[in-house]
C-alpha positions as CSV (number, residue, x, y, z in Angstrom):
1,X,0.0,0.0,0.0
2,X,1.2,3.4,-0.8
3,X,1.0,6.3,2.3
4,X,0.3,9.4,0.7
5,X,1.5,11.0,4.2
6,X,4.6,9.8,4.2
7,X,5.2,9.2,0.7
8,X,6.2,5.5,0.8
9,X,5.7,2.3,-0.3
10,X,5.0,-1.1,2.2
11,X,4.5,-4.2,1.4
12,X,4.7,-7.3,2.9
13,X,6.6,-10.9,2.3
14,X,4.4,-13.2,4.0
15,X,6.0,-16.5,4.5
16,X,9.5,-14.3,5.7
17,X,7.5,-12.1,8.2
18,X,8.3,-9.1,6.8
19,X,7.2,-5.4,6.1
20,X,9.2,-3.3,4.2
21,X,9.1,0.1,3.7
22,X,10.5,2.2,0.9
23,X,10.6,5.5,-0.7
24,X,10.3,5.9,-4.5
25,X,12.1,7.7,-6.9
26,X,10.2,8.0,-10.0
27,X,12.8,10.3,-11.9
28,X,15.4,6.8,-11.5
29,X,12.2,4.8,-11.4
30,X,14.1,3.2,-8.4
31,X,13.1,2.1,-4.7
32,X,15.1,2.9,-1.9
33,X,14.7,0.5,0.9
34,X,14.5,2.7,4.2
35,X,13.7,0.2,6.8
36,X,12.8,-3.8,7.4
37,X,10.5,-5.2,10.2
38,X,10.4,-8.8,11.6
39,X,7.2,-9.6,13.0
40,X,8.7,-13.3,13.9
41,X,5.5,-15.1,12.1
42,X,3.4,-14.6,8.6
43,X,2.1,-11.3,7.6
44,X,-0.4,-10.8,5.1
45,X,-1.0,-7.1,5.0
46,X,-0.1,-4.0,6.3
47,X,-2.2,-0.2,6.6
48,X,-1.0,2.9,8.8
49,X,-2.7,4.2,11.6
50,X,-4.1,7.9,10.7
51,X,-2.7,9.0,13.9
52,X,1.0,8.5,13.1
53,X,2.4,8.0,16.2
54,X,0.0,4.7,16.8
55,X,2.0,3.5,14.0
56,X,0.0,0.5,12.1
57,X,-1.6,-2.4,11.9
58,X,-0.5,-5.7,10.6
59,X,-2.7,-8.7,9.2
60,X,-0.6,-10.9,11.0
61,X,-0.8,-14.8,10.8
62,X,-3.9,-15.9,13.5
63,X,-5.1,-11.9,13.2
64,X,-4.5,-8.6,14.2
65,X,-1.5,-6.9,15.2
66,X,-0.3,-3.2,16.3
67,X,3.1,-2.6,14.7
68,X,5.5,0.5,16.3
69,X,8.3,2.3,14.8
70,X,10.6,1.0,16.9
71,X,9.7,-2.4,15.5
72,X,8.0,-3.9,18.3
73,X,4.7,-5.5,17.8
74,X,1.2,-5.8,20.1
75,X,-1.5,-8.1,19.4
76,X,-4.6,-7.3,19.3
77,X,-6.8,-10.5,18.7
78,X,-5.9,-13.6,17.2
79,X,-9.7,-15.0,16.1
80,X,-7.5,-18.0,13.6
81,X,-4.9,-19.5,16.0
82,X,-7.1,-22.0,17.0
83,X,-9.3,-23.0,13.5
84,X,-9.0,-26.5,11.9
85,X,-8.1,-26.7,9.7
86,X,-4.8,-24.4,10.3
87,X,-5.5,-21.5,8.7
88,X,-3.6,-17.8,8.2
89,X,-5.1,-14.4,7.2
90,X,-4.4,-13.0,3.9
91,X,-5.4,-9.8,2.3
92,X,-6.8,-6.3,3.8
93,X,-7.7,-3.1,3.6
94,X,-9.3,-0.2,5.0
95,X,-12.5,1.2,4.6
96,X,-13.0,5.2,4.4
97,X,-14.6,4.7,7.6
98,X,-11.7,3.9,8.6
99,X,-12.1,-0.2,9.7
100,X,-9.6,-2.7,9.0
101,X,-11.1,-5.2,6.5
102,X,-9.0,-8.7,6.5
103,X,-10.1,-12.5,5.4
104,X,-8.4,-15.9,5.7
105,X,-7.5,-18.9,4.3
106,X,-6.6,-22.5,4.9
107,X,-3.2,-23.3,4.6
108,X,-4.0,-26.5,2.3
109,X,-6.9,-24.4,0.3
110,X,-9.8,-26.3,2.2
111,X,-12.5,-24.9,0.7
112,X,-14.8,-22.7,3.5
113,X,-12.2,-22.7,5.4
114,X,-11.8,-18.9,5.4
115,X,-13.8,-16.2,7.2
116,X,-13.5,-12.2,6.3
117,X,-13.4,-10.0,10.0
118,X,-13.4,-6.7,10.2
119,X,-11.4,-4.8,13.2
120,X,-12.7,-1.4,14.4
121,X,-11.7,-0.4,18.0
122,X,-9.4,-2.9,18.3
123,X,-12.2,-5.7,18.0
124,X,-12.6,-8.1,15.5
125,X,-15.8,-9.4,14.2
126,X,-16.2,-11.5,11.7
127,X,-18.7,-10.7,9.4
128,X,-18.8,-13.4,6.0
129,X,-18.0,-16.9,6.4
130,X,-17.6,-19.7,4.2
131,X,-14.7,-18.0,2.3
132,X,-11.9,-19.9,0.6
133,X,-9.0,-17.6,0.2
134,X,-10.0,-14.2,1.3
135,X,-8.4,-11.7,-1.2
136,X,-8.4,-8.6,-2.9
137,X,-11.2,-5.2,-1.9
138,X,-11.8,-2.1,-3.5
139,X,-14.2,0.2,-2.0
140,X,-16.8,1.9,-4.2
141,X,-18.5,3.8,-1.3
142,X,-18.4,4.6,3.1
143,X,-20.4,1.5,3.0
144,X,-19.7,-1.0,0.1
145,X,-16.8,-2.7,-1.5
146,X,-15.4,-5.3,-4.2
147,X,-14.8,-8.3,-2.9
148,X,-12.5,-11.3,-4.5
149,X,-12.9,-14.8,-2.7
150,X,-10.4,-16.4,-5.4
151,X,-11.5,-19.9,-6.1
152,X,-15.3,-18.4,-7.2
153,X,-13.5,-16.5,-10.3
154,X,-15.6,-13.1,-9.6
155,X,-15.6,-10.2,-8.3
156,X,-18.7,-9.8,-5.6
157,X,-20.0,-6.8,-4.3
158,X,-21.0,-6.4,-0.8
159,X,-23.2,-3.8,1.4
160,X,-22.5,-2.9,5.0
161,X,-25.1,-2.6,7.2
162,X,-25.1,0.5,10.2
163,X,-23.4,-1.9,12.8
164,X,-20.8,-2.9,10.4
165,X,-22.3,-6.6,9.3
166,X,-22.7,-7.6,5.8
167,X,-26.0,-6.7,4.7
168,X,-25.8,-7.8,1.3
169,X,-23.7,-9.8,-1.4
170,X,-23.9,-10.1,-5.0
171,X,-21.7,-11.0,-7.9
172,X,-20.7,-7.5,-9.9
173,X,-18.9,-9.7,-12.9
174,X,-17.6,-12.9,-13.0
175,X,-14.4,-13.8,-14.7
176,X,-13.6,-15.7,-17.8
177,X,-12.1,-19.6,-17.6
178,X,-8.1,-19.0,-18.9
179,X,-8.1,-15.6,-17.6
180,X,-6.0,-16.1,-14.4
181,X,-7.1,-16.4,-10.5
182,X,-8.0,-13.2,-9.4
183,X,-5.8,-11.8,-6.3
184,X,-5.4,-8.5,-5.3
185,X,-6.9,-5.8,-6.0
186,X,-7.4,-2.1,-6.3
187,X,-9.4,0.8,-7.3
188,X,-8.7,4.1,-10.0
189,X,-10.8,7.1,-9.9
190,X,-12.6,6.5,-13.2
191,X,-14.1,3.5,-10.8
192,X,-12.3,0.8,-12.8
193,X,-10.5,-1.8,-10.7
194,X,-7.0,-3.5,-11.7
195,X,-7.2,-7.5,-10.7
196,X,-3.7,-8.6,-10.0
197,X,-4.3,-12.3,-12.3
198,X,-2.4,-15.2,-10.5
199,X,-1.0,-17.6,-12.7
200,X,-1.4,-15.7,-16.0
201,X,1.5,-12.7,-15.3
202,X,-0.9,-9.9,-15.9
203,X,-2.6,-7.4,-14.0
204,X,-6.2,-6.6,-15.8
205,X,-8.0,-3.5,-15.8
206,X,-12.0,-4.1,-15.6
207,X,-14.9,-1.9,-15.8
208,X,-17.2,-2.8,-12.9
209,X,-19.0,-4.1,-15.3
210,X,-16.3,-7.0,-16.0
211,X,-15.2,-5.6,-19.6
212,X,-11.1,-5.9,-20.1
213,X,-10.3,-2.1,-20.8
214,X,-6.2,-2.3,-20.2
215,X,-3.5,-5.3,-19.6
216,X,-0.3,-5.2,-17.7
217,X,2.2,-8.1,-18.8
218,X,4.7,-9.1,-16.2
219,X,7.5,-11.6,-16.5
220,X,6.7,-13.5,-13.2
221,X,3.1,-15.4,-13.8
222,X,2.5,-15.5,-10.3
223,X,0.8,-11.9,-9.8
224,X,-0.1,-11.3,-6.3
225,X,-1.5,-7.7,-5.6
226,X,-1.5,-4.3,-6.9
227,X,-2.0,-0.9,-5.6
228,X,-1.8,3.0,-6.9
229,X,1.2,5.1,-5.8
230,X,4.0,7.9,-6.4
231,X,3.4,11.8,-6.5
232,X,0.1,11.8,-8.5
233,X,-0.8,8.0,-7.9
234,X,-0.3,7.3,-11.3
235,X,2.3,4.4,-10.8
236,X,1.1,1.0,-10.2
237,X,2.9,-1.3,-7.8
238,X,2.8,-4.8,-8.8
239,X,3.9,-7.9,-6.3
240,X,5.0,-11.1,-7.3
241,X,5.7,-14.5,-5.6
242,X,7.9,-17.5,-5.6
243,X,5.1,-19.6,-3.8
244,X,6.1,-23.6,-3.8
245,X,8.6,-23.0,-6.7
246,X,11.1,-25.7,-7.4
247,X,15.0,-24.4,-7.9
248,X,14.8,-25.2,-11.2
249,X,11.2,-23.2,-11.8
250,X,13.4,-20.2,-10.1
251,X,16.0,-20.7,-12.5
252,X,13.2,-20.9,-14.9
253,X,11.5,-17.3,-14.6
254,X,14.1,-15.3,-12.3
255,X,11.8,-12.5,-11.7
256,X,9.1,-14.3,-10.0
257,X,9.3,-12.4,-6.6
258,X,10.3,-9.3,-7.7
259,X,8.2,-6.1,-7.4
260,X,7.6,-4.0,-10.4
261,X,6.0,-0.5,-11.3
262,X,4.4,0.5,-14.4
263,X,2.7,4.1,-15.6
264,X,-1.3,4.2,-16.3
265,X,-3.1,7.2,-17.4
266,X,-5.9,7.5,-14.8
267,X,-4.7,8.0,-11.4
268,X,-5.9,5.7,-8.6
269,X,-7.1,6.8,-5.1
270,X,-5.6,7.4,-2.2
271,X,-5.5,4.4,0.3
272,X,-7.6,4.6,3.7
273,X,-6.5,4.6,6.9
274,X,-7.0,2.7,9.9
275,X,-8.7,5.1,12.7
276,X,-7.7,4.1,16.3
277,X,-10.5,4.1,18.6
278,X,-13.5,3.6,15.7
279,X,-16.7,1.9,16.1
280,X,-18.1,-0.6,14.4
């Protein structure tokens, strides 16, 4: 996720237990790595606080975690560390209301496995069950977002109810056989959202309608997530992984892993942050 306050990049390697944080140079189009944190178990995803000095919070492993600048970590609930079957949490993001929206997911894939929980005031609920791999949001509105549960290959839209519930679900497009497993996600300000598409090395850029407007080719065809940054938010970020590959499938495609940016002409939006102290 890019913070717009501090004008930096994070992103998370989740098996290592890592958040890094790093400035951008788009003049060199070049990173500069400012500062590594260990959080000593998985980490899924990663949003700041919008008071600074609470620092952020981290999608940790079982749940939720506050992370401090000094490195040093405080959690907050852990509603996975005791599902069977052995799960993790995976993607998240805030809402404008400022909540921290984060799913999970099986470690073996079990389908249902997976529940979607929402932290506001430092209290988790979860609010959808029956998810596979919780993934990618993009919020259209206060109180209703995208939603990506990968294995149903579509893009759902959800409604939030006053006390933060799901009030309703319903598929917004779904998304063609060969096209890739939809992953992350995020939003642009024309209201289109770009689909980081595991397994095909592309990102895709859909109306919400589901039509294919723009196509980002990557040489890594495990695409993991996406999201807007730099001065004007006109650069996309772009994450890729080496999940369960062989040596020789490393040797095979040496920039799976790597993270990559790219130019597009409509600017995304700014990301939301997570509001200490909000109700649900």
């Amino acid at each position: 996720m890019w913070d717009h306050t501090r004008s930096e990049l994070m992103w998370v390697d989740v098996y290592r237990g890592l958040i890094h944080s790093a400035r951008w140079n788009p003049r060199g189009r070049q990173l500069h790595l400012e500062r590594t944190y260990h959080a000593g178990q998985a980490v899924a995803a990663v949003v700041p606080c919008t008071d600074a000095g609470q620092g952020w919070i981290v999608a940790t492993e079982f749940g939720f975690s506050r992370l401090r600048s000094d490195g040093t970590f405080r959690t907050l609930t852990e509603p996975e560390r005791e599902r069977r079957p052995a799960t993790r949490m995976n993607d998240g993001k805030c809402d404008p209301r400022g909540r921290f929206w984060a799913g999970s997911m099986a470690h073996d894939r079990t389908p249902g496995a997976g529940t979607l929980h929402c932290l506001a005031g430092d209290v988790s609920t979860p609010v959808l069950e029956q998810v596979t791999i919780s993934n990618g949001m993009a919020w259209t509105g206060p109180d209703e977002f995208l939603y990506i549960d990968t294995p149903t290959q579509r893009v759902d839209r959800l409604r939030v109810a006053a006390d933060g519930r799901i009030a309703a679900q319903e598929t917004a497009f779904a998304i063609a056989p060969g096209a890739g497993a939809p992953d992350g996600m995020t939003i642009d300000q024309e209201g289109c959202v770009w689909i980081a598409m595991w397994g095909a090395g592309a990102v895709l850029r859909f109306t919400q309608s589901g039509e294919v407007v723009a196509r980002i080719d990557l040489p890594a065809r495990q695409v993991s997530s996406c999201c807007f940054g730099g001065p004007e938010l006109q650069t996309l970020f772009i994450t890729t992984s080496q999940e369960d590959y062989s040596p020789r499938r490393i040797a095979e495609e040496p920039d799976a892993g790597l993270l990559f940016a790219a130019d597009v002409d409509v600017p995304g939006r700014p990301a939301d942050f997570y509001v200490p102290g909000v109700s649900s």
